[in-house]
Structure formats: structure tokens, C-alpha cells
C-alpha positions as CSV (number, residue, x, y, z in Angstrom):
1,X,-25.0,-52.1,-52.3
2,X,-26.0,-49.3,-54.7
3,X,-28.9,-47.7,-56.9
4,X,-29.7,-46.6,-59.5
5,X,-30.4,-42.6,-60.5
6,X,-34.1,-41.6,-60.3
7,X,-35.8,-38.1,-59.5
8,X,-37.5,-38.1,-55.9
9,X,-40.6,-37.4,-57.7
10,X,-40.4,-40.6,-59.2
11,X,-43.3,-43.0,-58.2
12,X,-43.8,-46.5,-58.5
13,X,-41.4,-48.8,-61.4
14,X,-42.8,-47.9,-64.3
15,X,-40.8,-48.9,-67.0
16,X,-41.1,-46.6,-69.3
17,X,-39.0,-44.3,-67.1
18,X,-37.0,-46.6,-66.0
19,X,-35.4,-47.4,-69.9
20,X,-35.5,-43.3,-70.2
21,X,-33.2,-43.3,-67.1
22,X,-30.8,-46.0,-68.4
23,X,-30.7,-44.6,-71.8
24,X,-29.7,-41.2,-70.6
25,X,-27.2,-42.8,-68.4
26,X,-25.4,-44.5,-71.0
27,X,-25.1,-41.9,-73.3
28,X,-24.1,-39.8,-70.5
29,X,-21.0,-42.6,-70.4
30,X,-20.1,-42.1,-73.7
31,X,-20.0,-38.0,-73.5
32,X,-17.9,-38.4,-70.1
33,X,-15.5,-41.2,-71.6
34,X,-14.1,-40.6,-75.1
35,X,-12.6,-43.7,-75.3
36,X,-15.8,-44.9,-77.1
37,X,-14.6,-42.2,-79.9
38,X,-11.3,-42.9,-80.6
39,X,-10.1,-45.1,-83.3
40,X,-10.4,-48.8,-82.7
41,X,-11.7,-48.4,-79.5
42,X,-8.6,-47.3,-78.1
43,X,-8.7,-46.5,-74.0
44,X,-6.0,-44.3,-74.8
45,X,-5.1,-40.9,-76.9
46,X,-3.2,-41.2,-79.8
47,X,0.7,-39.7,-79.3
48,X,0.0,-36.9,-81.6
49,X,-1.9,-35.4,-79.3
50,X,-0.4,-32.7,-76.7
51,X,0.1,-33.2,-73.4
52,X,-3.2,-31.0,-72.3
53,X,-5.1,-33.4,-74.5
54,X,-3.7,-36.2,-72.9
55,X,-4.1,-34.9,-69.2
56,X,-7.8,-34.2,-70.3
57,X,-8.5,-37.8,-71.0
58,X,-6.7,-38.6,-67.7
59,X,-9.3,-36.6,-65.8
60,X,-12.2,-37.7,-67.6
61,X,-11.2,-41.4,-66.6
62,X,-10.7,-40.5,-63.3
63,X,-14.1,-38.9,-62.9
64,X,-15.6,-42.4,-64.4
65,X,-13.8,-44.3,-62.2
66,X,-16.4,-41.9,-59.0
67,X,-18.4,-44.2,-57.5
68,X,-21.7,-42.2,-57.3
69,X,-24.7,-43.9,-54.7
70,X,-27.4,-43.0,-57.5
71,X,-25.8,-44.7,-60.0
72,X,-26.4,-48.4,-59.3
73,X,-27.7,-51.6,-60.0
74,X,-29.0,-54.1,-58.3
75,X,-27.7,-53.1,-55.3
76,X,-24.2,-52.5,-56.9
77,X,-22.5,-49.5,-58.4
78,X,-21.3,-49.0,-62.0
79,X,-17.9,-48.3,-60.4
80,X,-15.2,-50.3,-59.3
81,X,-14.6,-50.3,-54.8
82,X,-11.1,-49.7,-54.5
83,X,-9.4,-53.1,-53.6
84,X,-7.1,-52.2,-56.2
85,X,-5.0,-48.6,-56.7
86,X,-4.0,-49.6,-60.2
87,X,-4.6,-51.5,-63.4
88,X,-8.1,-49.4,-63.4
89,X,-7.2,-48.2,-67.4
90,X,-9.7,-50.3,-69.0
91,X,-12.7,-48.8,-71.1
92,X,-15.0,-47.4,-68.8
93,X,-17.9,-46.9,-70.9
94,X,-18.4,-50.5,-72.1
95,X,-18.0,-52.0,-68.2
96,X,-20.5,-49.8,-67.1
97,X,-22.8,-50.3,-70.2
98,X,-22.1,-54.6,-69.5
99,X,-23.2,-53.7,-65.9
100,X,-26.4,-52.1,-66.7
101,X,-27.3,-54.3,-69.7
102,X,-26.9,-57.5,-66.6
103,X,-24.2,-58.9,-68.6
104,X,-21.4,-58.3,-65.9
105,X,-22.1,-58.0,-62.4
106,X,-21.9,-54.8,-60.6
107,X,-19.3,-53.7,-58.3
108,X,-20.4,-54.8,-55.0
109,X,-19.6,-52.8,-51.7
110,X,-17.4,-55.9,-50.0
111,X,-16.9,-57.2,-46.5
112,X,-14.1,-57.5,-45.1
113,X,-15.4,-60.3,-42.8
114,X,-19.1,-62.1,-42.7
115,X,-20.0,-64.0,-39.7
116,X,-23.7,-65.6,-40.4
117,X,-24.5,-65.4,-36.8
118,X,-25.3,-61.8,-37.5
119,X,-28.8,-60.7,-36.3
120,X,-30.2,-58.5,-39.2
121,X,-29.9,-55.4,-37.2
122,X,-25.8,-56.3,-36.2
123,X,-25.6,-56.7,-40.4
124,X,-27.5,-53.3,-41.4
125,X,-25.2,-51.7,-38.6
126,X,-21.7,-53.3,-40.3
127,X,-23.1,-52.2,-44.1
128,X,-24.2,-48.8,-42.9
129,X,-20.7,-48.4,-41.8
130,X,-18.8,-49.1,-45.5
131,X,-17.8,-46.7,-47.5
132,X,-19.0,-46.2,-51.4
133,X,-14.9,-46.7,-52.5
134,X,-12.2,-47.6,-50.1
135,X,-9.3,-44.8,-49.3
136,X,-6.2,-45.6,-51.1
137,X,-4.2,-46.3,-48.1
138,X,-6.4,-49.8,-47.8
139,X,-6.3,-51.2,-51.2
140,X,-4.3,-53.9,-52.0
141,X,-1.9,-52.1,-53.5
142,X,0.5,-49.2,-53.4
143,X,0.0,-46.2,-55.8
144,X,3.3,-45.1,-55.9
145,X,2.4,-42.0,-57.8
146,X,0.8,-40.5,-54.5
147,X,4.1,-40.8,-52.5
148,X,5.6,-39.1,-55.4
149,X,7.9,-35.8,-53.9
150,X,7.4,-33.3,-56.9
151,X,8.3,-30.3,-54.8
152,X,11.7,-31.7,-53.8
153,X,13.0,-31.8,-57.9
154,X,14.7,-29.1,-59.3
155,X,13.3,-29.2,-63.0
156,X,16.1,-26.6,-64.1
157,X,18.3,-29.3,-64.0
158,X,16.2,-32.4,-65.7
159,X,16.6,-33.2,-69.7
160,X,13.8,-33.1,-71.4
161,X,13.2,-36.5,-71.3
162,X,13.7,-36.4,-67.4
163,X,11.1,-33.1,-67.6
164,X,8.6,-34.8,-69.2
165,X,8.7,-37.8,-66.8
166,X,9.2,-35.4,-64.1
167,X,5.7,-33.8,-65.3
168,X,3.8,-37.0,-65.6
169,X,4.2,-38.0,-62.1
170,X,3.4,-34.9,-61.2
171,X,0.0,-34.5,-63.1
172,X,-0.7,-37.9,-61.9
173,X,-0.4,-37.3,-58.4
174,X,-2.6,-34.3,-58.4
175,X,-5.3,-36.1,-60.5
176,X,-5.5,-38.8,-57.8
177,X,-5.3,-36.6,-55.0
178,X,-8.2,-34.5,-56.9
179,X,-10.1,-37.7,-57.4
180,X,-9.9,-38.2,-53.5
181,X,-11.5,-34.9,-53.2
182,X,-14.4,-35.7,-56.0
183,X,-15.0,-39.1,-54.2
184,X,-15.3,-37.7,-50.5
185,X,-17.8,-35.5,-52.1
186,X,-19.8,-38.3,-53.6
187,X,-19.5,-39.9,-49.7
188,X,-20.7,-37.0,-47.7
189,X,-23.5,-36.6,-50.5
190,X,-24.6,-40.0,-50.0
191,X,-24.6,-39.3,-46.1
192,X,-26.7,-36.4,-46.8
193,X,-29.3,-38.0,-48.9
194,X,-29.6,-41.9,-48.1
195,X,-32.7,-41.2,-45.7
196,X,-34.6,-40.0,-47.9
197,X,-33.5,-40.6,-51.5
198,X,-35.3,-43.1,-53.5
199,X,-32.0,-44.1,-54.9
200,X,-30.9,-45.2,-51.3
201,X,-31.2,-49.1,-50.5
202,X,-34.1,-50.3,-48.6
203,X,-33.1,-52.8,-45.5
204,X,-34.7,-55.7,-47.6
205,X,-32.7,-55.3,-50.6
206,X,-29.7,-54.7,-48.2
207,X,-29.8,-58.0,-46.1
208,X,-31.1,-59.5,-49.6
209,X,-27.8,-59.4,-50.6
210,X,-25.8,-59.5,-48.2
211,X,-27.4,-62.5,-46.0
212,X,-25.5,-65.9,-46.9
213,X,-22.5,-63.6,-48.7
214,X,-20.1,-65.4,-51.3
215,X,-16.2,-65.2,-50.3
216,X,-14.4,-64.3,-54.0
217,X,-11.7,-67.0,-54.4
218,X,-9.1,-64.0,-55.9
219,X,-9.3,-61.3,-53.1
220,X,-11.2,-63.3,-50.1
221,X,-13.9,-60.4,-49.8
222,X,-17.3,-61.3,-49.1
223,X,-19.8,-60.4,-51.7
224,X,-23.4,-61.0,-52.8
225,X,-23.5,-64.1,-53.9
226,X,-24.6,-63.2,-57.4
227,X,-21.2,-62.8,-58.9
228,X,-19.3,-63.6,-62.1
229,X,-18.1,-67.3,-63.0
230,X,-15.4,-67.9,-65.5
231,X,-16.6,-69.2,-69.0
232,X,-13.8,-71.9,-69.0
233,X,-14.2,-73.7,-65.4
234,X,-17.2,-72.1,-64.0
235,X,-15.5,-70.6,-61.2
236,X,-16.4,-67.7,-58.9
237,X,-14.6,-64.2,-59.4
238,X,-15.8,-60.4,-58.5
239,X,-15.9,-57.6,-60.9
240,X,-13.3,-55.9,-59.3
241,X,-10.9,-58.5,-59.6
242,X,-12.3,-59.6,-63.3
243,X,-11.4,-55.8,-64.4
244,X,-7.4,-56.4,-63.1
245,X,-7.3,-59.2,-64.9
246,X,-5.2,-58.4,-68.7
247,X,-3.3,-59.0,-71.3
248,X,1.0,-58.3,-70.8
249,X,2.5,-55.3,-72.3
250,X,3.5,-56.7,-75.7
251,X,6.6,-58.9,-75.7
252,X,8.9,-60.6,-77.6
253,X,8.5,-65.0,-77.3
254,X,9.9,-66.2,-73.6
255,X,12.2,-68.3,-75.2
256,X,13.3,-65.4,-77.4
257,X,16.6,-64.8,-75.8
258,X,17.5,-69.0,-75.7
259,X,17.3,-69.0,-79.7
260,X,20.7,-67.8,-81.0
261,X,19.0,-67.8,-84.1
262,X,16.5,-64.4,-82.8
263,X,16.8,-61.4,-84.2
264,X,17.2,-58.8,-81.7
265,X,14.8,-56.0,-81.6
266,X,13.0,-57.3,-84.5
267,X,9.4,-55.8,-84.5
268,X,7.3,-58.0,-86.6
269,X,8.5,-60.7,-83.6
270,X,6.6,-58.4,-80.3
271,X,3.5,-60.3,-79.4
272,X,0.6,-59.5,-77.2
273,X,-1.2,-62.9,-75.4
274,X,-3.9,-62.9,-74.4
275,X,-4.9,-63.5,-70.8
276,X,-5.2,-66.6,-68.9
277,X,-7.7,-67.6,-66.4
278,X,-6.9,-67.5,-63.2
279,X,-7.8,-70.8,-61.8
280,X,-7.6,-73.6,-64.9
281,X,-5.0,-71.5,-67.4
282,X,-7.3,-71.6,-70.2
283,X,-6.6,-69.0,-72.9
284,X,-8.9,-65.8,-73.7
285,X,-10.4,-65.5,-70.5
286,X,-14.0,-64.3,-70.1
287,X,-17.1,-64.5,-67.3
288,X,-20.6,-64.5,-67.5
289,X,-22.7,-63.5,-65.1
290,X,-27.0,-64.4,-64.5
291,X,-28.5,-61.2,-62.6
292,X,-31.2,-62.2,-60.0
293,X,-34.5,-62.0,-61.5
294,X,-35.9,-61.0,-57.8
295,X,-33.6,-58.6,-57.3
296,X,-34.3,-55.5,-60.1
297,X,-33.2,-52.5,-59.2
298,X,-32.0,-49.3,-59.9
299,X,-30.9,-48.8,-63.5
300,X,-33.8,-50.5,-65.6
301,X,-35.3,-51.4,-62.5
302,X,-37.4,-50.1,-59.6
303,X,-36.4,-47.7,-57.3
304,X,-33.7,-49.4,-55.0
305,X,-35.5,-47.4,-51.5
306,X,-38.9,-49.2,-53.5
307,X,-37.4,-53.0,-53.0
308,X,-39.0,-55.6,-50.8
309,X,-38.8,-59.0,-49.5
310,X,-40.8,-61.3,-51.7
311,X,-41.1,-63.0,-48.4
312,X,-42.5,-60.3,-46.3
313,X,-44.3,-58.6,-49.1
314,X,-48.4,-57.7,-49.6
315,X,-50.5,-57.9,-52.2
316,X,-49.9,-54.2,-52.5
317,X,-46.8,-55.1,-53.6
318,X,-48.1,-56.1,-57.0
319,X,-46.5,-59.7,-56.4
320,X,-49.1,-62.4,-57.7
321,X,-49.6,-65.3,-55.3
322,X,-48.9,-67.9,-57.2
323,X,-45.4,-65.9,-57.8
324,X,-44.6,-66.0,-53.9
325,X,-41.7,-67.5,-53.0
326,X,-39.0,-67.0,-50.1
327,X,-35.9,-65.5,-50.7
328,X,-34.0,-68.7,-49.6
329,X,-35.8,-70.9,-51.8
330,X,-35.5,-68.4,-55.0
331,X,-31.9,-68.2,-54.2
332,X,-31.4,-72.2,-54.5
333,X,-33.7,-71.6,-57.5
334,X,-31.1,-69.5,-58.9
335,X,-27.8,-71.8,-58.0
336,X,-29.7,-74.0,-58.9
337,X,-30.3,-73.5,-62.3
338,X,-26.4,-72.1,-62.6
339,X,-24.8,-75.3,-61.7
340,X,-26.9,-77.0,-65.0
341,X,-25.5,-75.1,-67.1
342,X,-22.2,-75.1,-65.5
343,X,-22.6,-78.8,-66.2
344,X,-23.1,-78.0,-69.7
345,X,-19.5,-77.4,-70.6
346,X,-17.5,-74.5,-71.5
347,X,-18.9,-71.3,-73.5
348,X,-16.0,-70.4,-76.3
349,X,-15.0,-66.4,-76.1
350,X,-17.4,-66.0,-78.9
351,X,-20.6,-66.5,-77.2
352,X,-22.6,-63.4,-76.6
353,X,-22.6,-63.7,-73.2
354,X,-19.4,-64.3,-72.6
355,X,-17.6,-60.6,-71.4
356,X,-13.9,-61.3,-71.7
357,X,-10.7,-59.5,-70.6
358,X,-9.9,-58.1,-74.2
359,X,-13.8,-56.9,-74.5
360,X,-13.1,-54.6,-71.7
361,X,-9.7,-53.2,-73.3
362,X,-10.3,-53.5,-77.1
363,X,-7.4,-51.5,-77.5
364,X,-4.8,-54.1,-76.6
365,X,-4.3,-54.3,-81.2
366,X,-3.6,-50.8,-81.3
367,X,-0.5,-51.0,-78.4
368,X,0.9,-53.4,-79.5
369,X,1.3,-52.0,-83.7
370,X,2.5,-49.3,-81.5
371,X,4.9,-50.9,-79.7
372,X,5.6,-52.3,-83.0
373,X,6.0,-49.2,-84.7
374,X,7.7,-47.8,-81.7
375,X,10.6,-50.5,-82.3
376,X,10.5,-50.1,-85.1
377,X,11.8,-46.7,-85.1
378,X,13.9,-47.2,-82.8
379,X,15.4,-49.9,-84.8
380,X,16.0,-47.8,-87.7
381,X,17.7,-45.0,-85.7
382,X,20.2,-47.2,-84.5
383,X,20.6,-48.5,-88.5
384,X,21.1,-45.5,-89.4
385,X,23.5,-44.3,-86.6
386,X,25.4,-47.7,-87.1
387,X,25.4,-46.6,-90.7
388,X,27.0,-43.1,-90.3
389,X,29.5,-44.5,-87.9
390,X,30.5,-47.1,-90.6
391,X,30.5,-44.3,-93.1
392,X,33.0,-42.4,-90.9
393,X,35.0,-45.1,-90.1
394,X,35.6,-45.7,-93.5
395,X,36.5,-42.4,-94.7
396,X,39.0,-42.2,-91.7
397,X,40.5,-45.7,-92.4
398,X,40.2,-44.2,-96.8
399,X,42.0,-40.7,-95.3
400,X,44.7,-42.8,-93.0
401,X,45.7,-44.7,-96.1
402,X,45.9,-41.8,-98.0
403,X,48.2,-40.4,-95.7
404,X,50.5,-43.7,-95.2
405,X,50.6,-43.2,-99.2
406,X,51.6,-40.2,-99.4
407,X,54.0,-40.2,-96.7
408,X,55.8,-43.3,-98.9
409,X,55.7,-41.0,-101.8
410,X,57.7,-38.4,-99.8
411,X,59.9,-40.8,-98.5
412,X,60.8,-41.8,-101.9
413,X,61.2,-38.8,-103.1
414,X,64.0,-37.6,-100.7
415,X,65.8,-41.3,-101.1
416,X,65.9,-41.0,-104.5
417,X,67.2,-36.8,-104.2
418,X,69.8,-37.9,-101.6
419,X,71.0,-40.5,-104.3
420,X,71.8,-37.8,-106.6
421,X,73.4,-35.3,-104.1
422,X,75.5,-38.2,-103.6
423,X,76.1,-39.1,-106.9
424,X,76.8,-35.5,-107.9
425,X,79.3,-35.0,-104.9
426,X,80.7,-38.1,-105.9
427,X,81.7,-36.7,-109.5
């Protein structure tokens, strides 16, 4: 569940306010994430920069990465839960512009069980409960760099190489336990404020959602069951697990190290594939995603606190008769409608609905020419090393025969002066 920002003194759904709100938002993305600025749309800074520049960038993707209650749409946040500690580095600004532009679904609060026996009042009770983002103890997986023991190293005695790693952990350790801090703000805040806030989900737009949930295939959390379906096979997958999905850190062919003919750390031969989908293998995997037209809230919406039932609404609700319709039957209306054009085959990666995995980190090009170049280096460090040890091997071997030489002249030279003593004693 989520909404969307709007100013208490905010009436009604306009629209008019509504696109002011979103606009502001987005561009509000692109000041908070600079990934948008750097060259080809890399999520990363470039390794001339220092390591204050770097850290900055660190923290500004952390603070993107805050789940914020007033920053939602319909009924989901523009930030990702939590299931998952890591593989959070792709480009924050475009997600959360595909969320609000209802190209990508948002990041639902999930379940960790549904049971549809659930009275409406036993279901408000269990959502009201959930958090905005899980704590990192109960995600999936283990962030390593929290357990990380800085205080026991003795950075006197690292390299610089060990420093520098050494310093890393470090920085990334404090920046996730400062993003813990930022988030648990964000939670008591939304504690604070959901009574009255307009941003706040009503109790229709709550069990909306989350009556008849969707399990997702990938993690086995229960979700809204307006989520993402793969381009390829039309199959069900969450935002949050979508945005873990990604290309390998580039890599030379698997069957690189079977060909005697390979050259070894050649650089032109690093490759970067793209990824797979998770349930049929198909190359360049992408979703797309149809947002509920009776569900409009939050950012280019109304007012998520403003939402009710079609089912149970007035005429004051400035729903037309003839529009009526229960949520059960617009619901089958919507699946409906998705499993024609599931039927119609396959969308190619092309088609401008399609979000793919390399949409969401366009920088995947610019690691891997630096992996390339990377090697590439390296590669010509170790010529040239192998080089100068040839060279010296070569004048040893040029000063060792030198010497043999010279030693056989000497030699020579006293044979042939103890043939004369001889012959002169001899006289």
C-alpha cells in the first residue's frame, strides 16, 4: 500500500494538481539521483573521480532507495520493500519515473501469508501491522557489509590496496546503518501522520488491493494482484524481484577455458549477456505491466485517503451510473482483457511498453568497455614486465658469455706464456 505526495490542503482530484505534483516529483528524482547525468546513463561514477565523490553518490542512492508513505502510487511506493539486502544498484530515477508513468508496477507492501477467510477487519488489522521496508535482518539475503568488524583492523598495518578495501567496507557499513536510521524515520513519520494525512490509504483502497492477493512465483509473497508479467511467456513476477533480475559481470565465453586455441586475458574476447527470463530462458528479459484503471491514486491520481469502493460509492462520488461496476467484476474485466493479449504472442524488447532488465541499468555498455579497458591494462603491464624481464635475461645471458670469453682469452694467454717459460728454460 502507498500514496502518493499531496499537501493536506489539497481538495478533491483535480488534475491539474495532480500532473504539477508528479512533475515536481520527477524532477525531484533526477536532482536526488545523478545517475541520470552521467555519461551514457551510467548508475555509477566514473574512476576519475575521488573517493568523496564516490561516497556522495553512494549516499544519494541510498536515500532513493527510502521508502517514503507520501510517495506512492496506486497503493504502492516508488521504492523497493526490502526482500532483498543487495543487487539494489540499478538506476533509480528511471524505476521510479516507469512507476509513476504506470509502465512498471509499484513496489507493493507484501504478505507474508494470505488466508481468504480473512474478515475485512482481521485483513486491515494484518496490513496495519507491516512495515513501509522490512529490517535487514528479514530479507532474503545477508548484507555482509553490516557484519563487517571495522574497529578490530589495524589500518597501520594494511597496503594500500588493503586500505582502500579496508575503507570501502567501512564507508559501506556506515551508509547502511545510516539508511536504517533515515528509514525508521520515514516509519515513525508514517505512524505519526497516517490518521490524518491525505496521502494515507483509505480502508477501500486497502482491502481493494489486498482482497484476492496474487502469490509471486519468484519469492512466494502475496501481492496485489496487479503485477508485472514477462514479455516473453506472460508470466507473473513482482517489482522487487524484476529489479534483482541482471545482466553478469562481464565475462569471457563458458567454453573459453576448453579452447586451447583462447587467448588468455584477451580483452576484445570479455562479453556481457544479457539476462534471461526466469521461467522460459528467453533472452533480453523485459515485463510489462496494465495499471488498474479503478484504482488511480496518488501520483497523477487522487488522493490515496480520497479512494473508494466503486461498489459502495454515491453519486457524490462523481461515479456515473452507467459506469458502476463491482470491484469483483472490474477485476475479471481486467484479467480478462490480460489473458487476450497474453494470447496474442510475445512483445519483442523493442516495444514501448516493454521495461527490460537492461532499461533499468543502461550502464551495463559502459562496465563492460571498462572491464575491457581494465584488462586491458592489466594486460599490457604484464607485456611490458615480461618484456623487461626478457630484456634482463638477455643482457645477463650477453654479460655471462662475455665473461666465459674472456675467461678463455685469459686462459690462453697464460698457456701460451707458460709455453715460452718453458721453452726458454729449456734453451
Amino acid at each position: 500500500m502507498g500514496n502518493v505526495p499531496a499537501k493536506e490542503e489539497r481538495r478533491g482530484s483535480t488534475s491539474s494538481p495532480s500532473r504539477r505534483r508528479t512533475n515536481s516529483l520527477v524532477q525531484g528524482i533526477n536532482v536526488l539521483v545523478p545517475s541520470a547525468k552521467i555519461k551514457n546513463g551510467s548508475t555509477f561514477a566514473s574512476k576519475k573521480q575521488s573517493r568523496a565523490e564516490r561516497e556522495k553518490f553512494k549516499q544519494l542512492h541510498a536515500q532513493g532507495l527510502l521508502v517514503k508513505y507520501d510517495e506512492n502510487v496506486d497503493g504502492g511506493y516508488l521504492a523497493p520493500y526490502g526482500t532483498y539486502n543487495l543487487n539494489l544498484d540499478y538506476t533509480i530515477s528511471i524505476v521510479k519515473e516507469a512507476i509513476i508513468e504506470r509502465k512498471l508496477a509499484p513496489f507493493y507492501t507484501p504478505l507474508q501469508e494470505y488466508n481468504s477467510s480473512w474478515t475485512d477487519d482481521e485483513l486491515i488489522e494484518v496490513l496495519d501491522a507491516t512495515r513501509l521496508r522490512a529490517l535487514p535482518q528479514d530479507a532474503e539475503d545477508e548484507d555482509e557489509d553490516l557484519e563487517y568488524d571495522a574497529d578490530s583492523v589495524d589500518e597501520t598495518q594494511l597496503s594500500k590496496k588493503e586500505l582502500r578495501k579496508h575503507l570501502s567496507k567501512k564507508f559501506n557499513k556506515e551508509l547502511k546503518i545510516k539508511r536504517i536510521k533515515w528509514q525508521q524515520a520515514e516509519e515513525d513519520r508514517y505512524r505519526q501522520e497516517r490518521a490524518t494525512s491525505k496521502q494515507a490509504a483509505s480502508r477501500d483502497l486497502k482491502l481493494m488491493l489486498y482482497r484476492n492477493c496474487a502469490e509471486c512465483p519468484i519469492c512466494f509473497l502475496y501481492y496485489p494482484k496487479w503485477l508485472n508479467y514477462s514479455r516473453c511467456c506472460s508470466q507473473a513476477i513482482c517489482t522487487e524481484c524484476f529489479v534483482q533480475i541482471k545482466r553478469l559481470e562481464p565475462h569471457f565465453p563458458h567454453d573459453h577455458d576448453d579452447d586451447p586455441n583462447a587467448t588468455k586475458n584477451d580483452p576484445n574476447e570479455l562479453m556481457s549477456e544479457p539476462a534471461n527470463c526466469p521461467y522460459c530462458a528467453t533472452p533480453n528479459f523485459g515485463v510489462t505491466y496494465q495499471a488498474p484503471r479503478q484504482i488511480r491514486t496518488g501520483l497523477g491520481g487522487i488522493a490515496p485517503r480520497s479512494f473508494k469502493n466503486p461498489q459502495t460509492a454515491t453519486s457524490d462520488n462523481a461515479i456515473a451510473e452507467d459506469e458502476e461496476v463491482t470491484s469483483f467484476e472490474m477485476q475479471e474485466e481486467y484479467f480478462r482483457k490480460a489473458s487476450v493479449s497474453t494470447r496474442r504472442g510475445s512483445l519483442p524488447v523493442t516495444h514501448p511498453t516493454v521495461v527490460s532488465t537492461d532499461y533499468i541499468r543502461p550502464d551495463w555498455e559502459t562496465k563492460l568497455l571498462a572491464a575491457k579497458a581494465k584488462l586491458a591494462k592489466r594486460a599490457a603491464t604484464a607485456s611490458a614486465i615480461h618484456a623487461s624481464s626478457m630484456l634482463i635475461q638477455t643482457n645477463e645471458a650477453d654479460i655471462e658469455q662475455r665473461m666465459i670469453e674472456e675467461a678463455m682469452r685469459l686462459s690462453l694467454l697464460d698457456e701460451e706464456t707458460r709455453k715460452r717459460r718453458e721453452s726458454s728454460s729449456g734453451r
